[in-house]
C-alpha distance (Angstrom), angle and dihedral (degrees) to the residues before:
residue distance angle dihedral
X1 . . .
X2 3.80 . .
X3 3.85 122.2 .
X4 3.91 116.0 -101.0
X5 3.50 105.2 -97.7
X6 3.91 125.9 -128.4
X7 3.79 115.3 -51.9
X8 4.20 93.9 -118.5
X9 3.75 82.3 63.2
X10 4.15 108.2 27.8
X11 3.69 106.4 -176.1
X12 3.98 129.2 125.9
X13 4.16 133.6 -167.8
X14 3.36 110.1 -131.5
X15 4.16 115.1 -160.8
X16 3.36 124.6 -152.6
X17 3.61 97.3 6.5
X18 3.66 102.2 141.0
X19 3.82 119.6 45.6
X20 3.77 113.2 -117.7
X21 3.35 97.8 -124.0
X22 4.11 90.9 54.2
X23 3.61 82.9 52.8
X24 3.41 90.5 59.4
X25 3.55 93.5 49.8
X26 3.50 102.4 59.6
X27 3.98 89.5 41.3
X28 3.73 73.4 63.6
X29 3.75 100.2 58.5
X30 3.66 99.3 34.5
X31 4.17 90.0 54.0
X32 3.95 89.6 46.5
X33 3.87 97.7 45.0
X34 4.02 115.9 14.3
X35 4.09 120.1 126.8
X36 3.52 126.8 -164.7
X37 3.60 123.0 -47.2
X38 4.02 130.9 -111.7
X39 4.04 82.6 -122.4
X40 3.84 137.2 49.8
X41 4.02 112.7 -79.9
X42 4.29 84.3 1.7
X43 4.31 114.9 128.6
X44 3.57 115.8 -165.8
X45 3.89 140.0 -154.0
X46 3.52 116.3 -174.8
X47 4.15 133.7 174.2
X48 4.00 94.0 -120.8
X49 4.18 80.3 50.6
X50 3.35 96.9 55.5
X51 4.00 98.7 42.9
X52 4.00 80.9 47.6
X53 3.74 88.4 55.5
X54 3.64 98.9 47.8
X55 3.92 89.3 -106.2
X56 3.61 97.9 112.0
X57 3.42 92.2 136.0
X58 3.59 95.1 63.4
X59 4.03 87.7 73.7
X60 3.73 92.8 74.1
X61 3.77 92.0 77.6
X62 3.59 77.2 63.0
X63 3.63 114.4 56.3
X64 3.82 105.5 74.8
X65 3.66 93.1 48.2
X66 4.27 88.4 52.8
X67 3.84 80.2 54.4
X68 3.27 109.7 44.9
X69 3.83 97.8 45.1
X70 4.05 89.9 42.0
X71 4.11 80.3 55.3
X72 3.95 94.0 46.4
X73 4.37 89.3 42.3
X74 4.00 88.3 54.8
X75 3.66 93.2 45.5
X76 3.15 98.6 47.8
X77 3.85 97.4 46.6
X78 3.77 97.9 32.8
X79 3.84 99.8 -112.8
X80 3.50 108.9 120.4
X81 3.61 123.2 171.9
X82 4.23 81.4 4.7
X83 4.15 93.0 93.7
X84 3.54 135.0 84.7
X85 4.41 130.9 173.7
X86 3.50 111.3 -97.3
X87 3.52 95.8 172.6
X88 3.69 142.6 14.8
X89 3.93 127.8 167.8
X90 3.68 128.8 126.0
X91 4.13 104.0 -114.1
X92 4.29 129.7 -154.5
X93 3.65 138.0 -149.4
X94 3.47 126.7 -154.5
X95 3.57 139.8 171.7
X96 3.47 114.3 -46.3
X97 4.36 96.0 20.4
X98 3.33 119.4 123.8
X99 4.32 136.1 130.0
X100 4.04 125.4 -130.6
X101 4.41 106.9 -134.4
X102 3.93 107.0 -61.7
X103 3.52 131.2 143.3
X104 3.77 128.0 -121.9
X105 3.63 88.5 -109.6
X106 3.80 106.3 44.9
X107 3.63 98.7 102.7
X108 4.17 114.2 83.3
X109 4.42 87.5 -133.9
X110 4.03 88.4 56.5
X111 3.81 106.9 43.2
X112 3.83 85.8 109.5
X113 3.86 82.0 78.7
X114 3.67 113.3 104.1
X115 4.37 101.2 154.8
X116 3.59 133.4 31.2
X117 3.52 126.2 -164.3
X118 3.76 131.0 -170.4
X119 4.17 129.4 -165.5
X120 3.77 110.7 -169.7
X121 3.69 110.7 -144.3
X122 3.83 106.2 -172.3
X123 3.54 133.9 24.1
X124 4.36 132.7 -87.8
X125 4.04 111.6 -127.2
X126 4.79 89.0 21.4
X127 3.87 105.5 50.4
X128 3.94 96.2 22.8
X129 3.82 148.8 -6.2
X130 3.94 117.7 -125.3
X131 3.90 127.7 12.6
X132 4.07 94.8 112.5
X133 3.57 117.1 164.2
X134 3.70 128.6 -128.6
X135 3.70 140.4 178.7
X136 3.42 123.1 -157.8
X137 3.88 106.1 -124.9
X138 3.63 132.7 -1.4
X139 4.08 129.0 48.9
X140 2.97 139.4 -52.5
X141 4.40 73.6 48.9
X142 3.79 86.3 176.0
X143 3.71 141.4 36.2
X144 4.12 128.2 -163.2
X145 4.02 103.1 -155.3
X146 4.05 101.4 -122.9
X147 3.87 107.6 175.1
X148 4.07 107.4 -105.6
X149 3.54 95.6 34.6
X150 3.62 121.1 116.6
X151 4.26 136.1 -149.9
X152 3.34 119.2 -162.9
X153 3.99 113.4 174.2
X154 4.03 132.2 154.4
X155 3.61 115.3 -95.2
X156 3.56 94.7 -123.6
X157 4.11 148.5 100.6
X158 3.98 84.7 -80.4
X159 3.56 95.9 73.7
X160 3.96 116.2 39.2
X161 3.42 112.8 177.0
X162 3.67 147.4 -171.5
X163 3.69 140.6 -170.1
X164 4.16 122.9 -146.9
X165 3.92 107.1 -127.1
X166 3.65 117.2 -90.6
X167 3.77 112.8 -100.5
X168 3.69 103.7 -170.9
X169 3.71 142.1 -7.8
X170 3.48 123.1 8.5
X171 3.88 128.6 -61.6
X172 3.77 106.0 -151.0
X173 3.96 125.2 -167.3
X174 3.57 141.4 161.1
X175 3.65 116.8 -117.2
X176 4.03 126.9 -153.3
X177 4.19 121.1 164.4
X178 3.57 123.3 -174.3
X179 3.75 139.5 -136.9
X180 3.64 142.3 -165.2
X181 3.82 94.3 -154.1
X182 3.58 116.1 80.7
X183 3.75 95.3 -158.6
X184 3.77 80.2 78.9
X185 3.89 96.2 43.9
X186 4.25 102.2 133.1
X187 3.65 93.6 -148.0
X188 3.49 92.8 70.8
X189 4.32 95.0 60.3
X190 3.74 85.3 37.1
X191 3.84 91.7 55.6
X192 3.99 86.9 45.9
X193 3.33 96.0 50.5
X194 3.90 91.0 44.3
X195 4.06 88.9 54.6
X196 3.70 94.4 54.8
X197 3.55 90.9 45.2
X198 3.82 93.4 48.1
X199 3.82 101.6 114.2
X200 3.46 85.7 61.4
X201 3.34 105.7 58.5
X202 4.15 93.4 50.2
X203 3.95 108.0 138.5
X204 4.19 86.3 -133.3
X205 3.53 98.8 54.3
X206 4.00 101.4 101.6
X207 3.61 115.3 -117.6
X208 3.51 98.8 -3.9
X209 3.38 95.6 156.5
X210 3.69 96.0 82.5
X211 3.88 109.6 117.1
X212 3.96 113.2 -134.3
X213 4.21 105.6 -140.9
X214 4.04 109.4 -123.0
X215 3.64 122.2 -133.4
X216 4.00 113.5 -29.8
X217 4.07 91.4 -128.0
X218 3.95 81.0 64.3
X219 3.73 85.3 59.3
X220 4.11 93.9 41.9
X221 3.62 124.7 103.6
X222 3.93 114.8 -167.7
X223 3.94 132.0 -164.3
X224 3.56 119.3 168.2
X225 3.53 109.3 -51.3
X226 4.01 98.1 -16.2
X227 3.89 141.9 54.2
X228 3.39 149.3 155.4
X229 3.91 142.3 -117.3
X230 3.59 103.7 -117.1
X231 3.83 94.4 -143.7
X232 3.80 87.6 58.3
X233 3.88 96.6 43.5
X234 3.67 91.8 58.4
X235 3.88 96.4 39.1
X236 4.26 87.1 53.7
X237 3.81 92.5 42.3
X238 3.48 90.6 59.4
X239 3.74 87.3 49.1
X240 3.72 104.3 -108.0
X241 4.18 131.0 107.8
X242 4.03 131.9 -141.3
X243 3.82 101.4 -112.6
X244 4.20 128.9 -167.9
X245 3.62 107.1 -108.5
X246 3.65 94.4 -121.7
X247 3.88 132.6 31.7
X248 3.93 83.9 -140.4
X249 4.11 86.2 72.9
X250 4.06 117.3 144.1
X251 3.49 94.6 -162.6
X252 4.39 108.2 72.0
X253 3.89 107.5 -177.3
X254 3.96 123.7 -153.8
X255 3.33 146.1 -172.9
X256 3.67 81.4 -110.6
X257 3.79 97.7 65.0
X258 3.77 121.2 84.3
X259 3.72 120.7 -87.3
X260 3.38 101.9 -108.9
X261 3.76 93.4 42.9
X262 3.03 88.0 58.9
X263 3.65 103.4 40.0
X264 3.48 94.1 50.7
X265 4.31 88.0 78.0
X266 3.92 85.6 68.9
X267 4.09 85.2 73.8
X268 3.31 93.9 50.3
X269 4.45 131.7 71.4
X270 3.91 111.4 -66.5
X271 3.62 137.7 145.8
X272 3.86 139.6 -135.2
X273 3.90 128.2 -102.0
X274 3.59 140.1 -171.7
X275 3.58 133.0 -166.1
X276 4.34 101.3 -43.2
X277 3.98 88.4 -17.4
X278 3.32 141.9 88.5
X279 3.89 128.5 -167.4
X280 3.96 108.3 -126.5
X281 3.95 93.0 -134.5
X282 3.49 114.7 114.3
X283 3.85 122.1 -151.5
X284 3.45 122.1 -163.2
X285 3.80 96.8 -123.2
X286 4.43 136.3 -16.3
X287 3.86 90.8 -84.3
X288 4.06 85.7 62.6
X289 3.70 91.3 51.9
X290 3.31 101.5 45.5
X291 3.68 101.6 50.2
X292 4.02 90.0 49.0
X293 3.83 83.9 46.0
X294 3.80 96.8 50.0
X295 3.74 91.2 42.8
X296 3.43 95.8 53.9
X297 3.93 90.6 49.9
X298 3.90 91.6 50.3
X299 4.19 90.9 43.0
X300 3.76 93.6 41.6
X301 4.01 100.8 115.2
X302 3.85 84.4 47.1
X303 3.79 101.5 47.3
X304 3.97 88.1 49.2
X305 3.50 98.1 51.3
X306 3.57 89.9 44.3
X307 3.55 90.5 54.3
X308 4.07 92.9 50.8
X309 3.23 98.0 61.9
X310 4.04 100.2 43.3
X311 4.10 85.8 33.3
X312 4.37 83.7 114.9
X313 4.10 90.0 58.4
X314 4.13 97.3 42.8
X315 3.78 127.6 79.4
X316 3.66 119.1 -149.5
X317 3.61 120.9 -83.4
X318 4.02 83.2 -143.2
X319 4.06 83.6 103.3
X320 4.12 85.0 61.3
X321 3.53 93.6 54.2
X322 4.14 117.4 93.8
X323 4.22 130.7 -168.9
X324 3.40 96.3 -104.6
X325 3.89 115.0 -147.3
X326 3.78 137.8 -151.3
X327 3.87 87.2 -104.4
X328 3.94 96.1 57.5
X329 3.92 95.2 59.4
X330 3.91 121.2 97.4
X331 4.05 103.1 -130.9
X332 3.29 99.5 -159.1
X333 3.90 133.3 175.5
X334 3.84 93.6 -96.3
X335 3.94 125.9 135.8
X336 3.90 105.6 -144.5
X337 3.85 88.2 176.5
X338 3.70 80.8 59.5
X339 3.45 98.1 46.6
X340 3.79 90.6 51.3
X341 3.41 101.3 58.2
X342 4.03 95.4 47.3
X343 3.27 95.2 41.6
X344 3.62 103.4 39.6
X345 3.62 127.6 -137.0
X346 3.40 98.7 -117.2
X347 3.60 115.1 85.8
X348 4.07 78.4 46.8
X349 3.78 94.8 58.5
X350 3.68 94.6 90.9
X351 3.38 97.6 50.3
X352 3.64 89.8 73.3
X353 3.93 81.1 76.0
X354 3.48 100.9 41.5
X355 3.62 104.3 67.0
X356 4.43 123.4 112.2
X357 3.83 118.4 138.8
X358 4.20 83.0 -138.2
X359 3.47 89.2 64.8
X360 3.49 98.8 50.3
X361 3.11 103.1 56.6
X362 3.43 91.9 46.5
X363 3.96 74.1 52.8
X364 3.73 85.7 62.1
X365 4.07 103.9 63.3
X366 3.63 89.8 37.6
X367 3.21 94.1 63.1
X368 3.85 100.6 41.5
X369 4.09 81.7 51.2
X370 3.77 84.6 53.2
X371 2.90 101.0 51.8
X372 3.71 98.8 40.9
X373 3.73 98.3 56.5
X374 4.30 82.8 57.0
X375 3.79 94.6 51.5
X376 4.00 87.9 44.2
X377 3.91 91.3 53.8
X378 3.98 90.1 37.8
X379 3.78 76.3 59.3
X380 3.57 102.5 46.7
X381 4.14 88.4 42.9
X382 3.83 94.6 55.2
X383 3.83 111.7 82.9
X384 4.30 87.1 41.7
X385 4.12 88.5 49.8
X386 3.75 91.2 45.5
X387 4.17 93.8 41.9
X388 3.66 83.6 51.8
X389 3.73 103.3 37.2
X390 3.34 96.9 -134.7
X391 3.74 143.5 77.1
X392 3.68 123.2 -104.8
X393 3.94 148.7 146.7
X394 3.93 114.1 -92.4
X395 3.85 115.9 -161.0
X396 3.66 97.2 -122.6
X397 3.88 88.1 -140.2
X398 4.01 94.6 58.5
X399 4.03 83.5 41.7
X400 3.85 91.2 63.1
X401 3.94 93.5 45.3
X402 3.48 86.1 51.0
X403 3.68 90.2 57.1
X404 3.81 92.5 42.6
């Protein structure tokens, strides 16, 4: 752990912070749900987003980290029981990003700000070129992003900052600030926007896990007079296509037809190809897909040794696999050239090596357990969060005394 630096600029590195398999996690839910940015080349995931999106029980992955680095920002600056979350969303850099010296603060709509904190997920020089941090004065002066590590700085004139533009791939973090005002406390929106949702998030509703996309401009990334849906960048990078569910479609969409036309058939049932195949699942919209295809690329190792040593009791998922034709792709008004130079091809690389139909379709219960056990403990946190007004982690061991 590094030493708290001087008190004209209090800041501290914190190694190791984050495990690297939590890292991986949320690199997991940001990839399979983030929208466009509130910057140039920026993707965001945020907790109001996913509750929007009927992913609400993605934020549980969440909650200890919120309290753990609210904990270590009190200690360390001698406000405990003073602090509440402002903000919490998992933030991307691609190509292109970067910030001139500001501090958190700077702007008259975020003086509330009083702490920053941010968890690097992946790693400067493997998963992208670019994105260093700097501060202006003071030590540490510089900061390489290595996933785990942790920065936790005041929000204030005492630590300007800057970070060099990203050159390649994408430089992923989790972002937290801090605030002494509690008219500005997020757990209060995020429990209002949990209360309307409630219905949804009912333990006996049958797959109600299934995350509903928002808007498609959310999903739109524009440069000059082209773009891409992010959805479809990320499915293509990792070398799959959205395909109709059935050759026998009416509806044929071009290049031709409007973007929102034509955007509009990522909300509805599709499947995913590959080269002259198509897998015979069908999810009930791009969202679907993509989560079940980023969580089989982040469980991977696991699903294939998994499948070794039960390979004697499984058939082949051969039989689930279809000759796809050129009628059952969606053309749609994407640029992939685009999307490969903003979003870099190297996080992607490896996925050239990851790839068996066996695996992901083991891919596809996994995930469905996955994300089941979440919505059952959103369900069991509920009536404590909204007795409490406010969002927390509950030890699912002192959850079922309570109930006993």
């Amino acid at each position: 752990m590094a030493a708290m630096a001087a008190a004209d600029h209090p800041r501290i590195l914190l190694h190791r912070f984050l495990s690297l398999e939590l890292c991986k996690e949320l690199e997991f839910v940001h990839r399979s749900c983030c929208s466009v940015g509130y910057r140039p080349s920026v993707f965001s995931t945020t907790l109001s987003h996913l509750i929007a999106t009927n992913c609400a029980h993605l934020i549980l992955p969440f909650l200890p980290i919120r309290e753990r680095i609210k904990e270590k920002v009190e200690e360390l600056f001698g406000c405990e029981f003073e602090l509440f979350v402002e903000f919490t969303g998992l933030i991307s850099w691609c190509r292109g990003a970067c910030i001139g010296w500001h501090h958190d603060d700077n702007r008259p709509y975020l003086k509330q700000r009083d702490f920053a904190a941010v968890c690097y997920l992946n790693n400067h020089g493997k998963d992208f070129e670019g994105g260093m941090f700097h501060f202006q004065d003071g030590k540490p002066s510089s900061v390489c992003p290595v996933a785990g590590d942790a920065l936790i700085y005041t929000a204030d004139s005492r630590n300007i900052h800057c970070v060099d533009e990203v050159m390649d791939g994408e430089r992923l973090t989790l972002t937290l600030w801090f605030t002494r005002n509690s008219a500005h406390d997020e757990d209060a929106k995020l429990m209002a926007l949990l209360s309307q949702a409630a219905e949804n998030y009912k333990f006996d509703k049958r797959e109600c896990y299934l995350p509903s996309p928002a808007s498609d401009n959310m999903y739109w990334f524009s440069h000059d007079q082209s773009g891409f849906d992010i959805r479809c960048a990320r499915v293509h990078l990792l070398g799959y296509s959205f395909c109709f569910t059935s050759v026998t479609n009416d509806v044929k969409c071009t290049t031709s037809a409007s973007s929102n036309d034509s955007l509009e058939l990522l909300n509805e049932p599709l499947r995913l190809g590959r080269g002259d195949e198509i897998f015979v699942k069908e999810f009930v919209n791009s969202l679907h897909a993509l989560q079940v295809l980023q969580f089989y690329f982040w469980k991977a190792p696991e699903l294939e040794k998994s499948r070794r040593e039960t390979a004697g009791d499984m058939e082949s998922s051969r039989s689930s696999i279809l000759r796809k034709s050129s009628d059952m792709e969606l053309m749609l008004p994407c640029n992939h050239e685009l999307a490969e130079t903003i979003l870099g091809a190297i996080y992607y690389k490896e996925a050239e090596t990851i790839f068996d139909w066996d695996g992901l379709s083991a891919a596809v219960a996994e995930w469905e357990n996955y994300s089941t056990k979440l919505r059952r403990d959103l369900s069991s946190f509920m009536p404590y969060w909204l007795s409490n007004e406010t969002i927390f982690y509950v030890n699912p061991l002192e959850l079922q005394i309570c109930k006993e």
